[in-house]
C-alpha positions as CSV (number, residue, x, y, z in Angstrom):
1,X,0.0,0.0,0.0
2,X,1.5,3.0,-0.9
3,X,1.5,5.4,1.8
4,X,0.5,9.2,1.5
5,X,2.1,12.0,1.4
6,X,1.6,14.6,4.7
7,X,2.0,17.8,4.6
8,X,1.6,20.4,8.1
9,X,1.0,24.0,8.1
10,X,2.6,25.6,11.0
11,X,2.8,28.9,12.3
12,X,-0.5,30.1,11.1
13,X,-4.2,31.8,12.4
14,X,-7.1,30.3,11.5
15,X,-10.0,32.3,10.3
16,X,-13.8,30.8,11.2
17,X,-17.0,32.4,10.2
18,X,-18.1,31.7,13.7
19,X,-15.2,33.6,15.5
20,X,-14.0,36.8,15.7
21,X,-10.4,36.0,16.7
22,X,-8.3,33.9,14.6
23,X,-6.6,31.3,17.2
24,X,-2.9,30.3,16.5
25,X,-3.3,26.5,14.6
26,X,-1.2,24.0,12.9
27,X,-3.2,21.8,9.8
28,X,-2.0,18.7,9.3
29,X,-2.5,17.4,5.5
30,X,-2.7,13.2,4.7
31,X,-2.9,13.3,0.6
32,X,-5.3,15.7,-0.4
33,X,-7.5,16.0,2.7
34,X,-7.4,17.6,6.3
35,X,-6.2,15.1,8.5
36,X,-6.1,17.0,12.2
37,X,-6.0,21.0,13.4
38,X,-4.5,21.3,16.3
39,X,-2.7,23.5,18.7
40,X,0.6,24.9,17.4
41,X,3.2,22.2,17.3
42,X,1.3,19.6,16.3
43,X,2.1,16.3,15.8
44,X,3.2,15.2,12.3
45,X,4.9,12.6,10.1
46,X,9.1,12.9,10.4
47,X,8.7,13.5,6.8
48,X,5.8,15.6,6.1
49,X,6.4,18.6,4.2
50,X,6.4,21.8,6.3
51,X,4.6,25.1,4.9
52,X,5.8,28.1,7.1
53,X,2.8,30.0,7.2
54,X,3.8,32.6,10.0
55,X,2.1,36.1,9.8
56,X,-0.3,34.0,7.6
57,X,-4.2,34.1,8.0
58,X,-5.6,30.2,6.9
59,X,-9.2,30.4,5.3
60,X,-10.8,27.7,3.3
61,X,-10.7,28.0,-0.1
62,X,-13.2,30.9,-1.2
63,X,-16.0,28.8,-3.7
64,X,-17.1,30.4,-6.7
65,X,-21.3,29.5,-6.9
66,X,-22.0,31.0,-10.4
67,X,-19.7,32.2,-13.5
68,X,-19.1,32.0,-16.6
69,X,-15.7,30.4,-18.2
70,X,-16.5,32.0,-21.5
71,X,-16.7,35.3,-20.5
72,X,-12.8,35.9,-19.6
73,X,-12.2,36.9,-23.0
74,X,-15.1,39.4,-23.1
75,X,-14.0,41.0,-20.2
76,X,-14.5,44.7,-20.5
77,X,-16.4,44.8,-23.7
78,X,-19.5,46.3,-22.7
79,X,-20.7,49.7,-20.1
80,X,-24.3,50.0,-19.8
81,X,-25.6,47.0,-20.7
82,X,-28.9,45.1,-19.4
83,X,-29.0,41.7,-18.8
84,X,-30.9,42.0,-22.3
85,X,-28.5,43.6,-23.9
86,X,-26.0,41.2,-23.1
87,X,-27.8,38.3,-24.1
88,X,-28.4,40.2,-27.6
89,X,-24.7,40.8,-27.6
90,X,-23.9,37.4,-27.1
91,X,-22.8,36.2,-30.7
92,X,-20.6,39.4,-30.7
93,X,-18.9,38.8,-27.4
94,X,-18.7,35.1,-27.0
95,X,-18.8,33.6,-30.9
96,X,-16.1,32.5,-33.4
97,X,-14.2,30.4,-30.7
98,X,-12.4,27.3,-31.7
99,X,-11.2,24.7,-29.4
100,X,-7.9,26.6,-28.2
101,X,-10.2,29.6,-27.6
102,X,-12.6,27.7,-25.5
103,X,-9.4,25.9,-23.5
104,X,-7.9,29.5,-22.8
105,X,-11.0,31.4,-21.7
106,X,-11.4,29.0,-19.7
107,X,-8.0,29.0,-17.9
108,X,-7.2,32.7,-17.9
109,X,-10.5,32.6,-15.6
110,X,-8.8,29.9,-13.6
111,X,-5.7,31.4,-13.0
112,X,-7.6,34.9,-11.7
113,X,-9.3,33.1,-9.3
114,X,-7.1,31.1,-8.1
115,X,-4.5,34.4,-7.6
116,X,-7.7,35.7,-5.9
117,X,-8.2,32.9,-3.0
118,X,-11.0,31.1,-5.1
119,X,-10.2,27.1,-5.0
120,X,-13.4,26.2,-6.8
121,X,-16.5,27.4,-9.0
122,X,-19.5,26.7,-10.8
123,X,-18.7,27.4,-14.4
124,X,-21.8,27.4,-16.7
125,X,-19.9,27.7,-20.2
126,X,-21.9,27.8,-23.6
127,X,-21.3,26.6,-27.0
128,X,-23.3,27.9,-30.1
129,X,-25.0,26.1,-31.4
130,X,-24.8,23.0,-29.3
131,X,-22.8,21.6,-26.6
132,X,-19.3,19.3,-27.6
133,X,-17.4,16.2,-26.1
134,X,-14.5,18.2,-27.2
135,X,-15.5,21.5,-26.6
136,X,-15.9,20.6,-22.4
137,X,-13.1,18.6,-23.0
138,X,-11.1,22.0,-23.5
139,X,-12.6,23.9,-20.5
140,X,-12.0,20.9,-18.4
141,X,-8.4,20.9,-19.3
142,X,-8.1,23.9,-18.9
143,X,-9.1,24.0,-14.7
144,X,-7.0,20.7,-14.6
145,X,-3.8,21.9,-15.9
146,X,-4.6,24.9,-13.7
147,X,-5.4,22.9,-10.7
148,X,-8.8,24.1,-9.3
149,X,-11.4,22.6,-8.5
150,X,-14.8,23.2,-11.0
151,X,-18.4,22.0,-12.0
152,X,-18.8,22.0,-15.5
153,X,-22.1,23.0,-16.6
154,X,-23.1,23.8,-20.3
155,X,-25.3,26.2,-20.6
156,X,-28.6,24.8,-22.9
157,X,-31.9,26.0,-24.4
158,X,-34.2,25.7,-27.4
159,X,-35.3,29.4,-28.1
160,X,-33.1,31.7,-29.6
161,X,-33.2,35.2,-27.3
162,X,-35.6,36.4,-29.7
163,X,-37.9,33.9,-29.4
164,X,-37.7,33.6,-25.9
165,X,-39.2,37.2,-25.4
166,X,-42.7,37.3,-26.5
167,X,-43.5,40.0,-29.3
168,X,-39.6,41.1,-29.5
169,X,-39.1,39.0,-32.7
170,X,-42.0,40.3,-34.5
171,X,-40.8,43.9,-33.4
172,X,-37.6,43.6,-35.4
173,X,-37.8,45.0,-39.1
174,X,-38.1,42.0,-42.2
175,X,-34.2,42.6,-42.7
176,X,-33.2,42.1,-39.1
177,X,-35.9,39.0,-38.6
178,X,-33.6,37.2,-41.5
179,X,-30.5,38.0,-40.1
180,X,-31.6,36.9,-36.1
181,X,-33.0,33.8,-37.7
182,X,-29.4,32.6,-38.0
183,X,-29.1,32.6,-34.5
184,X,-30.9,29.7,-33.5
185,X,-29.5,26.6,-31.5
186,X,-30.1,23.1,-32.1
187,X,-33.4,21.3,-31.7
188,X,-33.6,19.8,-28.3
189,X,-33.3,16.2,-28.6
190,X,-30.0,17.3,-30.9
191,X,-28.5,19.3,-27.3
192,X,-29.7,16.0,-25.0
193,X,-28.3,13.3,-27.0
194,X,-24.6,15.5,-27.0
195,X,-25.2,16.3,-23.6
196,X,-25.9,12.4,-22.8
197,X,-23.0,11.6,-24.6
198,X,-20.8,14.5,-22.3
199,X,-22.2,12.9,-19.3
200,X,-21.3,9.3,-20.1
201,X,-18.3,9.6,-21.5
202,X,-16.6,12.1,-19.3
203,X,-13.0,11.7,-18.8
204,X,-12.2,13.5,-15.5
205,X,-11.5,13.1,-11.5
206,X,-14.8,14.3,-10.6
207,X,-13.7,15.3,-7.2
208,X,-12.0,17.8,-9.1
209,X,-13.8,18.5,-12.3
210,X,-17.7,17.1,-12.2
211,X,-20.2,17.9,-14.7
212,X,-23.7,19.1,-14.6
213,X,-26.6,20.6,-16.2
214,X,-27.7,24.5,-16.9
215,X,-31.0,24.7,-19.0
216,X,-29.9,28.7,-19.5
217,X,-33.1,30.4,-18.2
218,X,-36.7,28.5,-17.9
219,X,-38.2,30.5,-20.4
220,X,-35.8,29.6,-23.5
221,X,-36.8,26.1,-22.7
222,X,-40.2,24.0,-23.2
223,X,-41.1,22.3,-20.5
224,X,-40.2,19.0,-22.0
225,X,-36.8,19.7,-22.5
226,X,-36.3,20.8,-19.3
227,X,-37.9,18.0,-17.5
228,X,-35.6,15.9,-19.9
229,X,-32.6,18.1,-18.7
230,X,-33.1,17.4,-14.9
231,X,-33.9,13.4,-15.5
232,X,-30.6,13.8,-17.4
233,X,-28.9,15.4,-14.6
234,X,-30.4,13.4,-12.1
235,X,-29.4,9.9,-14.0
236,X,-25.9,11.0,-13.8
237,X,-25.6,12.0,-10.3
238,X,-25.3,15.7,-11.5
239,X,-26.6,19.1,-10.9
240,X,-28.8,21.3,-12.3
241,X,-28.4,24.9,-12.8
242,X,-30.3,28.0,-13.9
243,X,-31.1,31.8,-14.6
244,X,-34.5,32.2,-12.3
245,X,-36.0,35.7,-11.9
246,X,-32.6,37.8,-12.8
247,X,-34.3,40.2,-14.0
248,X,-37.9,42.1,-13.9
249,X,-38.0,41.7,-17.3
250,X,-38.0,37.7,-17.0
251,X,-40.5,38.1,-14.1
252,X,-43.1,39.4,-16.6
253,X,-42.0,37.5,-19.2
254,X,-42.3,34.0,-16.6
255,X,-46.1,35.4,-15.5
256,X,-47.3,35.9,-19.2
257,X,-45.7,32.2,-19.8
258,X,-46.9,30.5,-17.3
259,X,-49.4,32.4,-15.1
260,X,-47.1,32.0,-12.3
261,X,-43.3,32.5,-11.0
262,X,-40.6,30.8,-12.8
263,X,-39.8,28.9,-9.6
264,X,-43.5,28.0,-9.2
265,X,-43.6,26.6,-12.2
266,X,-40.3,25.0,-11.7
267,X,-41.6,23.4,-8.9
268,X,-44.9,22.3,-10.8
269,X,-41.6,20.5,-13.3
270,X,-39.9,18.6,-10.2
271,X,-36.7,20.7,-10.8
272,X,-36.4,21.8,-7.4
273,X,-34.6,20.3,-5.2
274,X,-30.9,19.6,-3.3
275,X,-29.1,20.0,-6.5
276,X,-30.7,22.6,-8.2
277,X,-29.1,26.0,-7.5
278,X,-31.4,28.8,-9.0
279,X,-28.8,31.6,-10.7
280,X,-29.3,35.3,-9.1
281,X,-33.1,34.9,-7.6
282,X,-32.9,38.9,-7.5
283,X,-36.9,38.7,-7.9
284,X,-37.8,35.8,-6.2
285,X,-40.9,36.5,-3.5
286,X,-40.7,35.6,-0.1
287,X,-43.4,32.5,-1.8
288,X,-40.7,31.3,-4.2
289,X,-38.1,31.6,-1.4
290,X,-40.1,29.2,0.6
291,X,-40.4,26.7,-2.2
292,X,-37.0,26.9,-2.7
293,X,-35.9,26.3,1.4
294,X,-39.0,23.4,1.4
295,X,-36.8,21.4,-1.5
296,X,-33.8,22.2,0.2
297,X,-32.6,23.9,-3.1
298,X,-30.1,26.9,-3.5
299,X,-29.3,30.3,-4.7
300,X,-26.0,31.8,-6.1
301,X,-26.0,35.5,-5.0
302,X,-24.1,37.6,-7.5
303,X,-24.4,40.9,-6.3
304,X,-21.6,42.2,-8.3
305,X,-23.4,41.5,-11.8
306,X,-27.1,42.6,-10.4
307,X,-25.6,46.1,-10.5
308,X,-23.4,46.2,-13.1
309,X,-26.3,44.9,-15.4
310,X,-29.0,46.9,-13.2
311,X,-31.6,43.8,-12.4
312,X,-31.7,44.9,-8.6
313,X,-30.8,43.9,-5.1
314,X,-31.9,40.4,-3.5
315,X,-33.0,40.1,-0.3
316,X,-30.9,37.5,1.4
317,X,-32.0,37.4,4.7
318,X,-35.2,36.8,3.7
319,X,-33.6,33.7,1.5
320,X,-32.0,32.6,4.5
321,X,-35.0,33.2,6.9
322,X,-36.9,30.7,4.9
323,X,-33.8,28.1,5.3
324,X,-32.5,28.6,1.2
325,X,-29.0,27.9,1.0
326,X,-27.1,30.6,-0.5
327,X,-24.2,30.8,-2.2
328,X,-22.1,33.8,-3.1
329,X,-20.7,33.9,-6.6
330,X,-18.9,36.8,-9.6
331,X,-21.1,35.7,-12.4
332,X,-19.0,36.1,-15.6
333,X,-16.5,38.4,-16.7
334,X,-18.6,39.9,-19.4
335,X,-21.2,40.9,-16.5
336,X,-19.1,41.4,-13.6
337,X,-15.2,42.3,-15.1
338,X,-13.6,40.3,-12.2
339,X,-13.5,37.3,-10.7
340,X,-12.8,38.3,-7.3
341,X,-14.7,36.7,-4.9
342,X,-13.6,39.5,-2.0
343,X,-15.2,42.2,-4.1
344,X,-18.3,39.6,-4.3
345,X,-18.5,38.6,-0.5
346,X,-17.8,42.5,0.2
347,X,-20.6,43.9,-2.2
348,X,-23.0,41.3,-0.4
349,X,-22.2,43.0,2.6
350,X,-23.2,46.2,1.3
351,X,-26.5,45.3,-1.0
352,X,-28.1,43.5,2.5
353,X,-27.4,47.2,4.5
354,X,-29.3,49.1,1.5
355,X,-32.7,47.4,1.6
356,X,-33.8,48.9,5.1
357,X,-32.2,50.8,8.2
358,X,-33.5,47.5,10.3
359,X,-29.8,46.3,11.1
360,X,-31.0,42.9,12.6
361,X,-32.0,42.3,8.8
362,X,-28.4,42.7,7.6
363,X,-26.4,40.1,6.7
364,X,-23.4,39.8,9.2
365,X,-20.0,39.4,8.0
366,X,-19.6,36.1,9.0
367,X,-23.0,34.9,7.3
368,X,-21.0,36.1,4.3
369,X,-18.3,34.1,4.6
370,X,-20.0,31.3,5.2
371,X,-22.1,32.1,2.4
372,X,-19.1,32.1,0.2
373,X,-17.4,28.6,1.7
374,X,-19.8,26.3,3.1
375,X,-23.1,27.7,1.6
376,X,-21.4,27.6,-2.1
377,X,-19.9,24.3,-1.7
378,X,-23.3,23.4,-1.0
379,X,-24.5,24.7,-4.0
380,X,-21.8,22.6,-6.4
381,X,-23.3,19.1,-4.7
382,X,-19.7,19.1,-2.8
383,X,-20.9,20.5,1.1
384,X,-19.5,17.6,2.4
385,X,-16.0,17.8,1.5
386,X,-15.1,21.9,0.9
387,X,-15.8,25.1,2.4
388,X,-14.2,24.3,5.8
389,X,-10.8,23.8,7.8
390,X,-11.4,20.8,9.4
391,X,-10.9,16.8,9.9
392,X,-12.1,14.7,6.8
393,X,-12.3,18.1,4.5
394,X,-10.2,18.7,1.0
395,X,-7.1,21.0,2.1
396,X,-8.5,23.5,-0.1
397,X,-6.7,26.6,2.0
398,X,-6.0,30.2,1.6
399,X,-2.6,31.7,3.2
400,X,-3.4,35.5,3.2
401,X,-0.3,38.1,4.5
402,X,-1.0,39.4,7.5
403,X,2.0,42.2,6.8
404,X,-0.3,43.1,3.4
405,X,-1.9,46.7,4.3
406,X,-5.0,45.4,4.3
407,X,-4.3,43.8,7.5
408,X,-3.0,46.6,9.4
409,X,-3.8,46.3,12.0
410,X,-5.0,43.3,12.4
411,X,-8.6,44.0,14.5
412,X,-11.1,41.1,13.4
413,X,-10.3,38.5,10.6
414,X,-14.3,37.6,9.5
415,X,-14.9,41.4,9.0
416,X,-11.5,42.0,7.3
417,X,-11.9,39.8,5.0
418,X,-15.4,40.8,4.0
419,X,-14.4,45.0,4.2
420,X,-10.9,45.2,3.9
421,X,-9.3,42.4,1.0
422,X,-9.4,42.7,-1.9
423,X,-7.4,39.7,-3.2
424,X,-3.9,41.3,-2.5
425,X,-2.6,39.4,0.6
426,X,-3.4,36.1,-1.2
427,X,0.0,34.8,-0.6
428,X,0.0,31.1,-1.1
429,X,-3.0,28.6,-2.1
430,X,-3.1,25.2,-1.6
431,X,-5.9,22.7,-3.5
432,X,-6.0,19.4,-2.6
433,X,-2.7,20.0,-0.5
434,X,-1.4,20.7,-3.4
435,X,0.4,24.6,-3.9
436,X,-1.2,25.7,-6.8
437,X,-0.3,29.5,-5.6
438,X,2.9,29.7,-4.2
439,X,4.6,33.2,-2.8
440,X,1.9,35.4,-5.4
441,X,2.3,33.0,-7.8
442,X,0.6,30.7,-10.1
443,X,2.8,27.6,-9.9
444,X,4.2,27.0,-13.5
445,X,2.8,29.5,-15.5
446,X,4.2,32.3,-17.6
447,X,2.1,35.5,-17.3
448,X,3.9,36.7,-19.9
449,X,3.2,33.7,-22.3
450,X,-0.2,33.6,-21.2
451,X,-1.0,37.3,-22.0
452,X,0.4,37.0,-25.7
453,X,-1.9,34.1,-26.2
454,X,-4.8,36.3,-24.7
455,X,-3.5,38.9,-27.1
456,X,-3.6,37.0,-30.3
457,X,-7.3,35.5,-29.1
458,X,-8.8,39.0,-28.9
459,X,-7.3,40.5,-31.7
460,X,-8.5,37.4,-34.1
461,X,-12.1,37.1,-32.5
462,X,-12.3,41.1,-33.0
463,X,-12.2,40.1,-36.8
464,X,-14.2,37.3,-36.7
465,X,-17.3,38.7,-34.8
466,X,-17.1,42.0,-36.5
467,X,-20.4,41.0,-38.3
468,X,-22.1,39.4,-35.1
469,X,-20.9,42.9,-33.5
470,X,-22.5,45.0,-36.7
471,X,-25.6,43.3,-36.4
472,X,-25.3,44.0,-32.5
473,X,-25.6,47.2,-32.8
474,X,-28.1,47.4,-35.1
475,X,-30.3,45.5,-32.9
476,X,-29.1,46.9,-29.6
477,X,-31.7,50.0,-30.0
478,X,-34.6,47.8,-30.2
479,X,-33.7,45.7,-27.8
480,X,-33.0,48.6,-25.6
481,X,-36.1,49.9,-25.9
482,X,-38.5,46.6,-25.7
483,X,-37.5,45.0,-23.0
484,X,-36.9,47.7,-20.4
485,X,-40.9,48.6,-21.5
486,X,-41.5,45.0,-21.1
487,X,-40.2,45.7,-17.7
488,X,-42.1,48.5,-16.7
489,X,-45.8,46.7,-17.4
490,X,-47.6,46.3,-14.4
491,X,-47.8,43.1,-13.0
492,X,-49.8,41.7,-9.9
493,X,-48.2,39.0,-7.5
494,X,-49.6,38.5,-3.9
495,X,-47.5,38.3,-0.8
496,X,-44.8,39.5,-2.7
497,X,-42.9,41.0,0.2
498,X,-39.5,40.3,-1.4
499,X,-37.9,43.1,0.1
500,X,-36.7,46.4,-1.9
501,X,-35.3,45.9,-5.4
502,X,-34.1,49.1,-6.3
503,X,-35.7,51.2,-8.9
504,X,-38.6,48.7,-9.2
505,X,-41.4,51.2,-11.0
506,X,-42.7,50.9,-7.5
507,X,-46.3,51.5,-8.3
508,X,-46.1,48.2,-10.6
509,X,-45.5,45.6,-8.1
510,X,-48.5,45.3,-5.0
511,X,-46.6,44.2,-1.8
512,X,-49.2,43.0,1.0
C-alpha cells in the first residue's frame, strides 16, 4: 500500500465564520484532505512537508457559486448593458471560438481566481449552437492543468433570445428578422443526445472536475426539455443549474408564460430540489423563497453583476429566513469584469445594508463568509467535503499576509476579510494540499506567455465577430427599448414581500 504523502501548516491563524479572533493552529494534511487542526506544534509525520505559514491568515478556499468560463475573454467589452442587452450581444462577445479559444477562456478565468483565493466554481460555459465532447473537454483541461477545482455546466436551451421574449421578434424589421434567424441553436433532442454523450463519457477526476446541467433560463426552454434536462442530470448524479428571476423583465415575461413564477412553475416541473441551485433569484418573492428552502434547493447571489447589469438587489435574509441555502458567486466576466470573490463577499455585505435601516436584517459578516465557503460548496453538490478547515475536509486553504496593508492592523479576521481584501494578501493557495499558488504566484505559468496568447485571441475574435458585432448594434436599440418597456408593465403578485429591489417602478409591483 502505498503510503500518502503529509504535509503540516505551522505557524499560522485560522480564520472561522463563527469567530471573531483567529486562534494560533497547525493543519496537518494526509494526501489531499485535512487530517487533524490542532494547537501549534502539532504532531506530524518525520517526513511531512512543512509550509511556514507565520504572519499568515488560513481560510478555506473561497467557492465560486455561479460564472461564466467563456466570459474571460469578453471581459471589459460592454458599459451600460442590461441583462438583455447582453444576451443580444452574445454572438458578438462570445462567438467564433475554436477549441484553443474555448481551452484559454477558460484557464485565464482559472488562473484569476485562483490568484484571488478562489479554489473552486460553478462554471456554466456555452457553446453555439450545441454543446461538444471536445469542446468541455477544452474547458476541463483547462481547470485541470490549472489545478482548481470546477463543475462544469453547459449552458442549454431551445429558443433563440428572440424567441424567448414574446412580441420582440415580430418587433424587429423584415431585414433584421432574416438576419436573427441565423441565431438559432439546435433542436432539443439534438443538445440531449450531446449532452448524454458528455455525461457518459466524461473523462475527468470528478472530485476535481464534475459535470452538470444549466438549461440557461426556464423561459428559453419547453417544459419538456427541461424535465428531460433534470432526469438527465439526475441519472448521472449531476446538478442542475439556472437563470431564475434575474431580472424584472424575465419576471413578466415568466407570469405571461406561465401564469405564475418561474420557480413555481419549476416546482410544478420537479426541478427543485438539493441539487438545483437557481442563478441570481434577485426577484424571487418571499413565496418562491419558501419553495425553494421546502426542496432544500439553492441560490448563487451575485451581487456584483445585479448592479453592473441593473436587475436589482436580492433580499438574502429573507432567502436565509426561509432556510435557502445561499451561495455567493462573480457571475461572468462579461457581466461582472472580475473574478474576485472578496469584491463579491464585500458587495453582499453592502446590498443586505441598503434594503432597510432595520440592522437585525443585515447580513453579518460572517454569514458572508459562510455564504461564500460552506453555503457555495453546497450549492456545487460538494458541502460535504469543501468550504471548511477541518478533519475529513479537501485541504483547499488560503494563506493570506497578514503584513499586506490590508491587515493593518489586524482588528477582526471575518470582517477583514469581508471590508478590507481585496485579493492582494493572497499569498499562497493550496488545493487538494497541493500549492497551486505559491509566494503570489501561479505555480508553472508564464504570465507573460499567457498574456500574448490572450492577445492574439482578442485581436483574431475582434475580426471574426465584426459582423455578429454590426448586427449588435443594429439590434441593440430595439432591444433597448422593448424590454426595459417589457419591464415597466404592471404586473400583480400576492405576498410578494421580497424586500426592496431598487428602482422597481414601485407602483407596478402590490406588496401586502
Amino acid at each position: 500500500m502505498t503510503q500518502r504523502r503529509a504535509t503540516i501548516i505551522r505557524g499560522g491563524r485560522l480564520a472561522d465564520s463563527g469567530r471573531r479572533h483567529a486562534e494560533p493552529a497547525d493543519v496537518l494534511i494526509v494526501g489531499d484532505a485535512i487530517a487533524e487542526v490542532g494547537r501549534p506544534r502539532l504532531a506530524a509525520p518525520a517526513d511531512a512537508v512543512v509550509i511556514d505559514a507565520t504572519d499568515k491568515l488560513l481560510h478555506p478556499g473561497l467557492i465560486n457559486a455561479h460564472t461564466h468560463g467563456h466570459g474571460n475573454l469578453s471581459k471589459g467589452m460592454g458599459d451600460r448593458w442590461t441583462l438583455e442587452l447582453l444576451l443580444a450581444a452574445a454572438p458578438w462577445v462570445a462567438g467564433g471560438r475554436t477549441l484553443e479559444d474555448k481551452y484559454l477562456t477558460t484557464y485565464i478565468g482559472a488562473i484569476e481566481m485562483l490568484l484571488k483565493g478562489c479554489t473552486a466554481c460553478y462554471d456554466l460555459t456555452v457553446e453555439f449552437p450545441v454543446p461538444s465532447v471536445a469542446g468541455l473537454e477544452a474547458c476541463g483541461r483547462a481547470y485541470a492543468d490549472a489545478g482548481m477545482r470546477a463543475v462544469l455546466a453547459p449552458m442549454v436551451a431551445e429558443f433563440s433570445f428572440y424567441q424567448a421574449i414574446p412580441g420582440l421578434f415580430d418587433v424587429l424589421p423584415p431585414a433584421l428578422q432574416k438576419e436573427v434567424e441565423r441565431l438559432q441553436v439546435a433542436p432539443g433532442e439534438t443538445t440531449l443526445a450531446a449532452m448524454t454523450q458528455a455525461l457518459r463519457d466524461w473523462k475527468f477526476d470528478r472530485e476535481y472536475i464534475r459535470p452538470a446541467v444549466a438549461p440557461t433560463i426556464p423561459h428559453h426552454c419547453s417544459d419538456d426539455f427541461m424535465r428531460k434536462c433534470a432526469t438527465l442530470a439526475r441519472d448521472h448524479g449531476a446538478g442542475l443549474h439556472s437563470h431564475v428571476q434575474e431580472s424584472k423583465a424575465q419576471v413578466i415575461v415568466g407570469l405571461k408564460r406561465y401564469g405564475k413564477t418561474q420557480t413555481a412553475h419549476l416546482e410544478d416541473l420537479g426541478l427543485l430540489g438539493p441539487d438545483f441551485t437557481v442563478g441570481h433569484g434577485v426577484w424571487l418573492d418571499h413565496d418562491d423563497m419558501q419553495r425553494l428552502g421546502d426542496h432544500g434547493a439553492s441560490v448563487a447571489h451575485n451581487p456584483g453583476s445585479n448592479l453592473r447589469l441593473g436587475n436589482g438587489l436580492a433580499d438574502i435574509r429573507a432567502m436565509l429566513d426561509r432556510k435557502v441555502n445561499v451561495g455567493i458567486g462573480t457571475d461572468g466576466a462579461s457581466c461582472s469584469d472580475n473574478l474576485n470573490m472578496y469584491e463579491s463577499m464585500r458587495l453582499a455585505s453592502m446590498v443586505s445594508k441598503v434594503l432597510g435601516p432595520d440592522t437585525d436584517r443585515w447580513i453579518t459578516t460572517g454569514e458572508v463568509v459562510a455564504a461564500a465557503t460552506e453555503g457555495s460548496a453546497r450549492a456545487l453538490g460538494l458541502g460535504d467535503r469543501l468550504g471548511r478547515i477541518a478533519p475529513g475536509y479537501k485541504a483547499d486553504i488560503v494563506l493570506l499576509d497578514l503584513h499586506n496593508v490590508n491587515w493593518l492592523p489586524f482588528n477582526d479576521a471575518v470582517n477583514q476579510m469581508v471590508h478590507t481584501e481585496d485579493g492582494s494578501a493572497v499569498h499562497s493557495v493550496l488545493v487538494g494540499g497541493r500549492l497551486v499558488v505559491e509566494n503570489r504566484r501561479v505555480v508553472g505559468v508564464d504570465m507573460g506567455a499567457l498574456a500574448k496568447r490572450a492577445e492574439e485571441s482578442r485581436a483574431r475574435l475582434a475580426e471574426v465577430t465584426a459582423p455578429n458585432k454590426r448586427l449588435y448594434e443594429r439590434l441593440e436599440p430595439i432591444v433597448n427599448s422593448f424590454c426595459p418597456a417589457l419591464a415597466k408593465m404592471p404586473y400583480h403578485i400576492d405576498r410578494f414581500g421580497g424586500g426592496h429591489h431598487g428602482h422597481d417602478h414601485g407602483a407596478y409591483v402590490k406588496r401586502t
